[in-house]
C-alpha positions, 0 to 999 in steps of 0.5 A: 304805841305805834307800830313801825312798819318796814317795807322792803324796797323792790330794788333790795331784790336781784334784778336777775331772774331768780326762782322761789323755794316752795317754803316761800311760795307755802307762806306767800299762800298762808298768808294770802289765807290770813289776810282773807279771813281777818275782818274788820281789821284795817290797817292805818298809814301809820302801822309798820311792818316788819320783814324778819328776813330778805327773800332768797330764791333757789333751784332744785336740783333736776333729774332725768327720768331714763325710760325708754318705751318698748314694744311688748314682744309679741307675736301678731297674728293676720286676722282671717276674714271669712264672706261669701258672695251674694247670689242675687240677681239685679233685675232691671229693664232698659229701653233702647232707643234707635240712634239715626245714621248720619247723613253728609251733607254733598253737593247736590248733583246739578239736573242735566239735561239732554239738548241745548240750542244757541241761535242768532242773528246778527248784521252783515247777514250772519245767520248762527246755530249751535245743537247738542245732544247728549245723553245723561249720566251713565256709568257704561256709555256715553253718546253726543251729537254737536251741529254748527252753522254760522255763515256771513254774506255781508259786504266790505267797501270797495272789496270783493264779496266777503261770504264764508260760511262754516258747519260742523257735524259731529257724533261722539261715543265713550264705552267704559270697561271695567279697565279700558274706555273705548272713545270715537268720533265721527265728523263733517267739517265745511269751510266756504270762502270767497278770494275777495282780497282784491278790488274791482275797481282796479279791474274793470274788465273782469266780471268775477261772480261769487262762485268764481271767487269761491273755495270750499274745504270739505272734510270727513274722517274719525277718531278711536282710542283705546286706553286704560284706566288701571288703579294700581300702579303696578300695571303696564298703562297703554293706549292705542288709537287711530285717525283718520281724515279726508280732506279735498277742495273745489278745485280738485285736490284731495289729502288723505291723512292716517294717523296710527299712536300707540303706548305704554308706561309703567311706574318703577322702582328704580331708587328707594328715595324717588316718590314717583318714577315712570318709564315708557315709550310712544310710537307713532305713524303720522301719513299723507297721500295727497293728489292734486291737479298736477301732481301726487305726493304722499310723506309720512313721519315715524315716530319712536319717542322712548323716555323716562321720569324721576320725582322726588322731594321738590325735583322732576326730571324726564330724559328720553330722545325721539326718533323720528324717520322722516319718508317722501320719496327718500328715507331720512333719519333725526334724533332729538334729545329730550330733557327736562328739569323742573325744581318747586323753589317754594311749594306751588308759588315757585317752580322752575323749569328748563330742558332741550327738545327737537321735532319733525312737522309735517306741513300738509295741505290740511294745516296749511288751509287752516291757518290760510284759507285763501291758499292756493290748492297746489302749495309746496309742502315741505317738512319743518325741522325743528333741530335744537330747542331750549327753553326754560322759565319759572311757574307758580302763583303769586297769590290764592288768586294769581298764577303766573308763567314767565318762559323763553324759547330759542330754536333753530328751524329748517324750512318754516312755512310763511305764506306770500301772495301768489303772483300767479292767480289761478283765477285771473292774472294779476289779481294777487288774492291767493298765498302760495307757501315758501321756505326759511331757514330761521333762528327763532326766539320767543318771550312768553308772559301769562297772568292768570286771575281767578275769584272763585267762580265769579270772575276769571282773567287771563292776560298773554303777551308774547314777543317773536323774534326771527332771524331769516337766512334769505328772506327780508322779513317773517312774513305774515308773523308780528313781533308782539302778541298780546290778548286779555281774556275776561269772564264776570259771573253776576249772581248766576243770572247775568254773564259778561265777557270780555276779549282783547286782542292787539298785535304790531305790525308785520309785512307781506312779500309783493312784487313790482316791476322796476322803472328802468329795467322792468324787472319784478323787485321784491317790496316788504309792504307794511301792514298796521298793527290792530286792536280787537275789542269784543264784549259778551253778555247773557241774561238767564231769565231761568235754567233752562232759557237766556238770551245773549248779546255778542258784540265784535270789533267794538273799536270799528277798525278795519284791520288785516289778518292778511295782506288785502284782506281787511275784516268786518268792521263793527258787528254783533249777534243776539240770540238766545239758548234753550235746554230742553 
C-alpha cells in the first residue's frame, strides 16, 4: 500500500509576519526528537505525509510590570577619618655649586695717547707743523696744548712775493665740579702776509722789498666759562663767561675786544599737554676800543635776548625778541622779534621750519682782517643792521643713509660791509693792492641745499650749493660776493688702514669796484671788473702703517687754475704736501 504523503505548500501560510504558539514550537522540538531517534528508517520518494491541521500563529497577551525602584530610606552617616602625621625627618645633603656673574660684553676703550705730531713739507717751500698735548682720561680735569706752523715762500709769475705764514699757540683746560665745568683758553694767534697783488712790471720805478709789502696780525687773548651741568630739571641752568682779545698789526693799530654773556633757563610747566617747555634769558656785552694812526673808536653792542619754548607731539615753537642797544658815541636802541616753528610731518624724515629774527653786528677790525688780510689798517667800520629776516624750509632724511636741508632766507640789511680796492695805497700811490671797506643797503635772499651721505664709519659725503641774491641801493654790484656756491666734501675710510678725501670747490663769477679815468673829462669813473668763477679740486690720502705712525699725501688745486679770491690776487696753482703723524 502505498503511503500518500501530503506537503503542505509554502504559499498556504500568511505572508505576513506572524508569531507561533508555544504548543506549535513544543511539537515542532518533539518531533525533531523523534526523527532523531528513529534509525535505520528511510523514507522512499513515494511515501505521504499528511498534516492533519494548517498552522495558525498567535500572540499572547502582554503585561506591564508596574514597579518602580526606590531608595531605602535610611540615614547615611559621613565616615570619620582619624591620621596623624608622620614626625620623620627627610634627611638629605645638596651641593651648591657657584653660578659666575654675567659679564657684558662693551666696547673696549680705545688706548690714548698723550702727543700727536703731523709734519710736511711741500713745493713753493711750504714748511708745516701741527703738536698736541693732551692729558688722558680724568673724571676731574683736563688740560691740552695745540702748536701750529704752516708757512709758504713761493712765488706766483709775474706777481709781487706771495709769502704768508700763520702760527697757532694755544692752552686749553676744563675743571669738573660736581654741578659746574669751568673751561679756558689761552692763545697766540700770528698771521703774516705780503700785499703782492700788483706786478712789478707795471712799475718799474718802484724797488719794493719783501718787508715793504708786509702786514703781520698778532693776537692774543683768552676765553672762560663757567656753566652747569645739572641732571634734573627742576634746577635754574646758567653760565657765565668772559672773552677777551687783543688784536694790532705792523702799521700801528690796535683793537681790543671784551665780550662779557651771561644766562639762565629753566624747564616749566606751564600746559599739562606740552613734553618739554623752556623759558629763559641771555645777556650779553660784546665791546671794541680801537686806535689806529689817526683816530680812536671804541663801540660796543648790549644784548638782552629773553625767549621761550614749547615742545609737544610733533610740534616746536621759540617766541622771544632781542634787545639790542647799539653804543658809538650815541645811544641807539633795535628790537627784533624772534620766532620760530617747526612741525616733524613725518618722524625724522620730514620736518619744517619757519620763523622771523633781526640782529646787530658789529664789523671791527678783527672780523674784517679775517675775511681780508690785504685790508687797509684804517677801515670804516660801521655796524650791520639786519632789520627783518624770514626764513623757512624743510629737514630730515631721506633715507638711513641720506639727510637733507632745503632752506630760503629773505632780509633786509642796513650797512653791509663789501671790500674794494683802495685807490689810495698807503704803500705807494697807484698801486691798488689794499681793500678799503664801503657800505650798502642791500635786500638780501639766499637759497640753500645740503645733502649729506653717511655709511657707517666708512664713508662720509657731503654736498652744498647756495644761490646769493643782492639788491643794492647805490652800488652797481655786490662786490667781491658770487651768485652761486657750491662744494662737495668727501671722506672713504678703507680698512682703517688707508684714508682718502676728497673736496670741491666752485663758485661763479663776481666783480670788483676799479676806478679809470675818462678820455674826455679826466674824471675817475667807476668799472665792475670781471672776475672768473673757479673750480678747486683737492684730494687727500693717509696710509697708517700701524697705530701710532702714517704717512700723508696732500694734493691742492689739482686742476692747475690760477684763480682769484680777490681782484689781483691769483692763488698758487698746483701744490702738494707730504708728511707723516706720529702719537706717542
Amino acid at each position: 500500500m502505498t503511503k500518500k504523503k501530503e506537503i503542505l505548500n509554502k504559499d498556504r501560510f500568511d505572508s505576513h509576519f506572524y508569531m507561533p504558539d508555544i504548543t506549535v514550537i513544543l511539537f515542532a522540538v518533539f518531533a525533531l526528537f523523534v526523527s532523531q531517534s528513529v534509525t535505520g528508517q528511510e523514507v522512499s520518494d513515494n511515501d505521504e505525509i499528511t498534516v492533519v491541521a494548517p498552522y495558525q500563529p498567535s500572540v499572547e497577551d502582554a503585561f506591564k510590570i508596574n514597579i518602580s525602584p526606590q531608595i531605602p530610606d535610611e540615614n547615611l552617616e559621613k565616615p570619620s577619618f582619624d591620621y596623624k602625621p608622620l614626625n620623620k625627618t627627610f634627611q638629605y645633603t645638596s651641593e651648591l655649586e657657584p653660578i659666575e656673574a654675567a659679564k657684558i660684553q662693551g666696547e673696549s676703550i680705545s688706548k690714548l695717547y698723550k702727543n700727536y705730531i703731523r709734519a710736511g713739507i711741500g713745493n713753493y717751500a711750504t714748511p708745516y707743523i701741527e703738536f698736541f698735548a693732551n692729558k688722558l682720561r680724568s673724571k676731574k680735569n683736563a688740560f691740552g696744548v695745540h702748536i701750529k706752523h704752516l708757512s709758504s715762500s713761493g712765488k706766483i709769475k709775474d706777481y709781487g712775493f706771495p709769502g704768508n705764514s700763520n702760527t697757532v699757540v694755544k692752552l686749553s683746560g676744563k675743571k669738573f665740579f660736581n654741578k659746574h665745568t669751568l673751561s679756558s683758553d689761552v692763545f697766540y694767534d700770528r698771521k703774516g702776509v705780503h700785499f703782492y697783488g700788483y706786478k712789478p712790471s707795471d712799475y718799474p720805478e718802484l724797488d719794493l722789498t719783501k718787508k715793504e709789502i708786509k702786514q703781520v696780525f698778532q693776537s692774543v687773548g683768552f676765553t672762560t666759562l663757567l656753566e652747569s651741568n645739572y641732571t634734573t630739571d627742576s634746577k635754574v641752568h646758567h653760565y657765565i663767561g668772559l672773552d677777551y682779545a687783543y688784536l694790532f698789526d705792523k702799521y700801528k693799530t690796535s683793537e681790543h675786544h671784551i665780550d662779557f654773556k651771561f644766562g639762565i633757563n629753566r624747564n616749566m610747566e606751564f600746559f599739562k599737554f606740552s613734553e618739554t617747555e623752556k623759558l629763559g634769558i641771555d645777556v650779553e656785552t660784546d665791546y671794541y676800543l680801537y686806535k689806529d694812526t689817526l683816530s680812536i673808536y671804541n663801540s660796543g653792542i648790549i644784548k638782552i635776548v629773553p625767549y621761550y619754548t614749547l615742545a609737544f607731539d610733533q610740534y616746536f615753537f621759540k617766541v622771544g625778541f632781542n634787545t639790542s642797544i647799539q653804543n658809538n658815541g650815541s645811544t641807539k636802541v633795535h628790537v627784533y622779534p624772534i620766532v620760530r616753528a617747526e612741525v616733524k610731518v613725518v618722524e625724522n624724515y620730514l620736518i619744517t621750519y619757519a620763523g622771523i629774527a633781526g640782529e646787530l653786528n658789529q664789523n671791527s677790525f678783527a672780523s674784517l682782517s679775517n675775511e681780508n688780510p690785504y685790508i687797509i689798517s684804517t677801515p670804516d667800520k660801521r655796524f650791520t643792521n639786519n632789520n627783518f629776516s624770514q626764513y623757512g624750509g624743510v629737514k630730515g632724511r631721506i633715507s638711513k643713509y641720506l639727510d637733507y636741508n632745503l632752506s630760503f632766507v629773505n632780509s633786509t640789511m642796513e650797512d653791509m660791509a663789501f671790500f674794494v680796492n683802495d685807490t689810495n695805497s698807503a704803500i705807494a700811490p697807484g698801486l691798488d693792492n689794499q681793500f678799503s671797506v664801503i657800505y650798502d643797503r642791500v635786500k638780501y635772499s639766499r637759497i640753500l641745499a645740503e645733502f649729506g651721505f653717511h655709511h657707517s664709519d666708512k664713508l662720509n659725503l657731503m654736498l652744498r650749493g647756495k644761490y646769493n641774491s643782492y639788491f643794492m641801493d647805490n652800488e652797481d654790484q655786490a662786490w667781491h660776493k658770487p651768485k652761486l656756491e657750491i662744494s662737495l666734501h668727501a671722506d672713504y675710510n678703507l680698512q682703517e688702514k688707508i684714508l682718502i678725501r676728497a673736496e670741491l670747490f666752485t663758485r661763479s663769477k663776481m666783480f670788483a669796484k676799479l676806478y679809470e679815468p675818462d678820455a674826455a673829462t679826466g674824471d675817475l669813473m667807476v668799472v665792475s671788473e670781471e672776475i672768473k668763477g673757479m673750480t678747486d679740486l683737492n684730494l687727500g690720502f693717509e696710509y697708517r702703517y700701524s697705530k701710532v705712525l702714517s704717512g700723508f699725501l696732500n694734493l691742492n688745486n689739482i686742476l692747475g687754475q690760477r684763480y682769484y679770491q680777490w681782484y689781483n690776487y691769483p692763488s698758487y696753482r698746483f701744490n702738494l704736501l707730504l708728511g707723516i703723524t706720529y702719537s706717542f
